[in-house]
N, C-alpha and C positions, 0 to 999 in steps of 0.2 A: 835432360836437354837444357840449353843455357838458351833460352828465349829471349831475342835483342827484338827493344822498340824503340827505332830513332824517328825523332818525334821534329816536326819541321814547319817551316814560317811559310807564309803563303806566298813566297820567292824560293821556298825549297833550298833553305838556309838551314844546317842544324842547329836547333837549339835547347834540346833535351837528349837526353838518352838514359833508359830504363833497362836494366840485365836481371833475371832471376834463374835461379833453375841451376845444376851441375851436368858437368857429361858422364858423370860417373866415374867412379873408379876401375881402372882397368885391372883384372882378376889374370894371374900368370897365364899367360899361352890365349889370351883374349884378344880380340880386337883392337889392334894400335890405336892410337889416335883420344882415346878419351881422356884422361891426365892431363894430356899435350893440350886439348882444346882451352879444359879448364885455366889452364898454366896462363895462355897467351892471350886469352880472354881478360883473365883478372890482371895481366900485366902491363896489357893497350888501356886498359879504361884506368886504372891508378896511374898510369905515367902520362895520359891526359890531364889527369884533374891533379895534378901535382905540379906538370910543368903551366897547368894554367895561371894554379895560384903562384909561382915561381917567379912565368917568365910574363905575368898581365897584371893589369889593373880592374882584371873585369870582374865584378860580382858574381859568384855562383852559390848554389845549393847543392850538396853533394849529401849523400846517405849511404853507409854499407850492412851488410848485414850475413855476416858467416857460416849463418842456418841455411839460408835460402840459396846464398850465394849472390843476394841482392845488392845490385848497385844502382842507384842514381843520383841522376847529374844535373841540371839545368841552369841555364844562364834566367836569372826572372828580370832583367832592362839590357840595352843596348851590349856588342859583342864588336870585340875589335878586330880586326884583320888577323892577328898572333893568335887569339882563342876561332877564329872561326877555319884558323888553317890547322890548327891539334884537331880540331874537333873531326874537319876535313879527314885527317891521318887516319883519326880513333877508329872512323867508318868504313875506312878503303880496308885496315886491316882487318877487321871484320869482317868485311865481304871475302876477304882473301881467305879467310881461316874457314867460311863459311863453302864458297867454290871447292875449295879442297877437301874439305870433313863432309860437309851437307847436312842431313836428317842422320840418324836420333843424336848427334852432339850439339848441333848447333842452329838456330832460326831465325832470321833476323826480317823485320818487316819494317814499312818506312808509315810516320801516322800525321797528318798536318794535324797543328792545333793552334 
């Protein structure tokens, strides 16, 4: 399961987000959907943090990690309108990938800090 923690300001702004975990490999004649979660999981969160450094000025911290399936991300000072509306994106499809698959591919919880 790809366990998401998006981590948030006390205006409930994103400003982190933490990914570990895989959906699994789908084995012939198995349950659709695992591959596909992974796929579009790791696809939203690198074309976040790509078009961040891309298309902002904003300082982040990002980490991956291909064992785990580990991503994280966070802004550590201030987040411009451009990063906090990718960020917006990163979440909405998440939730979408998350509404449609649900449990055991995908978990996503929200965490102020």
């Amino acid at each position: 399961m790809v366990e998401v923690t998006v981590m948030t300001d006390s205006e409930q702004r994103y400003r982190a987000i933490h990914m570990v975990g895989h959906a699994g490999l789908a084995e012939p004649y198995e349950v659709e959907g695992q591959e596909l979660v992974c796929a579009a999981v790791s696809a939203l969160a690198l074309n976040m943090a790509n078009s961040v450094e891309r298309f902002t000025k904003d300082r982040f911290e990002a980490e991956t990690d291909d064992v785990s399936g580990g991503f994280f991300f966070r802004f550590p000072s201030s987040v411009s309108s451009g990063s906090e509306l990718l960020m917006n994106s990163l979440v909405f499809g998440l939730l979408n990938i998350e509404e449609e698959y649900g449990e055991p591919y995908i978990k996503i919880r929200f965490k102020e800090v």
